[in-house]
Legacy VTK file of the C-alpha trace (Angstrom):
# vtk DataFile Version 3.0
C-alpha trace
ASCII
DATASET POLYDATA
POINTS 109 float
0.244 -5.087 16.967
-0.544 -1.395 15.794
-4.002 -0.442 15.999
-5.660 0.614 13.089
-6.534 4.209 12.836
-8.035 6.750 10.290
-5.974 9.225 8.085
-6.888 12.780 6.229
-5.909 12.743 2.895
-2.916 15.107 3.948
-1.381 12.575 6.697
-1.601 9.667 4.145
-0.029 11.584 1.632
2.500 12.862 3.859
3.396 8.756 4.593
4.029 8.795 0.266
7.549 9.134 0.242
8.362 6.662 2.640
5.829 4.152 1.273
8.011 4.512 -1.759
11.212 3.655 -0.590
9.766 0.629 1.124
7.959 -0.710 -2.113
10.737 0.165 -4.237
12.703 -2.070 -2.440
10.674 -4.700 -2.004
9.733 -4.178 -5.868
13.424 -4.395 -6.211
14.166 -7.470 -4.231
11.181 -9.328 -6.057
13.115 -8.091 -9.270
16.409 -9.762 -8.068
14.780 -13.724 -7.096
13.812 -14.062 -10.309
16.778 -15.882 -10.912
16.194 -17.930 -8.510
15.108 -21.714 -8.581
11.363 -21.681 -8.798
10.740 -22.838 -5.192
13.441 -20.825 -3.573
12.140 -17.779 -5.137
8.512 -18.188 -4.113
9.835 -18.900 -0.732
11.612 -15.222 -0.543
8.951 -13.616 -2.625
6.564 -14.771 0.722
9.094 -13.496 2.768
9.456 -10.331 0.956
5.573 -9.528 0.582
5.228 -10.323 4.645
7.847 -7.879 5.777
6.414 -5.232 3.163
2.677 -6.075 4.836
3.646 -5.528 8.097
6.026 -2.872 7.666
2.880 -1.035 6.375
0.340 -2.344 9.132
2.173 -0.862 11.755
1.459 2.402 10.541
-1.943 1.827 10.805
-2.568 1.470 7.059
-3.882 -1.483 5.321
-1.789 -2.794 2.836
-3.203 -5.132 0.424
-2.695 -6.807 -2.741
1.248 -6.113 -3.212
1.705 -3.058 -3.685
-1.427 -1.295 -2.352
-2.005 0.427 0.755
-5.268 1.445 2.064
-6.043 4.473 4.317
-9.051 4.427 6.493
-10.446 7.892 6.102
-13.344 7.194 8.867
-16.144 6.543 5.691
-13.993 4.843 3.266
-10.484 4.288 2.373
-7.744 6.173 0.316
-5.871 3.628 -1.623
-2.643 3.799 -3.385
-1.041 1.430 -5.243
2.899 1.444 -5.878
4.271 3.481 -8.011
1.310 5.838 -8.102
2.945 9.890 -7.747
0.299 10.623 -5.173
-2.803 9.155 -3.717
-5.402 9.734 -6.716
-8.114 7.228 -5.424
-10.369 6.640 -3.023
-13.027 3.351 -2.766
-16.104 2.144 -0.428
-15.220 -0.059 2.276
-17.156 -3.007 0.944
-15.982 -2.263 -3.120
-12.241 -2.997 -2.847
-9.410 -2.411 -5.517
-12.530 -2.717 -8.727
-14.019 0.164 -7.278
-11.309 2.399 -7.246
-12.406 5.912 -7.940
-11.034 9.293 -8.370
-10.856 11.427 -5.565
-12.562 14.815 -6.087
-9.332 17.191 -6.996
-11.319 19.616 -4.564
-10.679 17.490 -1.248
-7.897 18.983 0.401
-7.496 16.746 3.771
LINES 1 110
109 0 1 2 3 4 5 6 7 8 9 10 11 12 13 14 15 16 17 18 19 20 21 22 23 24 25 26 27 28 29 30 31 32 33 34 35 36 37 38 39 40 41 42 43 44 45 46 47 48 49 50 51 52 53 54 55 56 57 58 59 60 61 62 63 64 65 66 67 68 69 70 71 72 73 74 75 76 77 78 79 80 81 82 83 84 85 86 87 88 89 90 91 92 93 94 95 96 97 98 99 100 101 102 103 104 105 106 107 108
């Protein structure tokens, strides 16, 4: 299991487009159950939100609520939340998603 580690703003950014992809197609795939029997599809939609998870884990990022990663920046985290253009928020370890707040445009890394 990847460690986790702690990411400048540029380095978590610079994970963005891949991050992307991967929630895009696991937005996607959520998308396509749908038509599925209710059971069957809340059995793939597990499946679907696990590999997502730890496709993100192994980065070293957090992921959380689907489709939210957090960065540990070494005194909070970054967060960014599918299908956010770039990372525009940052919150306090112990405030979570509700305490989402901008990050200060003057923060370069």
């Amino acid at each position: 299991m990847t460690e986790q580690k702690t990411f400048t703003l540029e380095e978590a950014r610079a994970l963005l487009p891949w991050l992307k992809e991967v929630s895009a197609h696991a937005d996607h795939q959520m998308t396509l159950i749908q038509k599925d029997s209710a059971e069957v599809a809340a059995a793939k939609q597990s499946e679907i939100i696990q590999h997502w998870a730890e496709t993100i884990f192994k980065l070293g990022a957090l992921p959380k609520q689907p489709f939210t990663v957090d960065f540990d920046s070494g005194s909070d985290f970054y967060c960014w939340e599918y299908p956010e253009e770039d990372i525009y928020y940052r919150h306090d370890y112990h405030m979570g998603y509700l305490g989402r707040r901008p990050i200060d445009p003057s923060i370069s890394q």
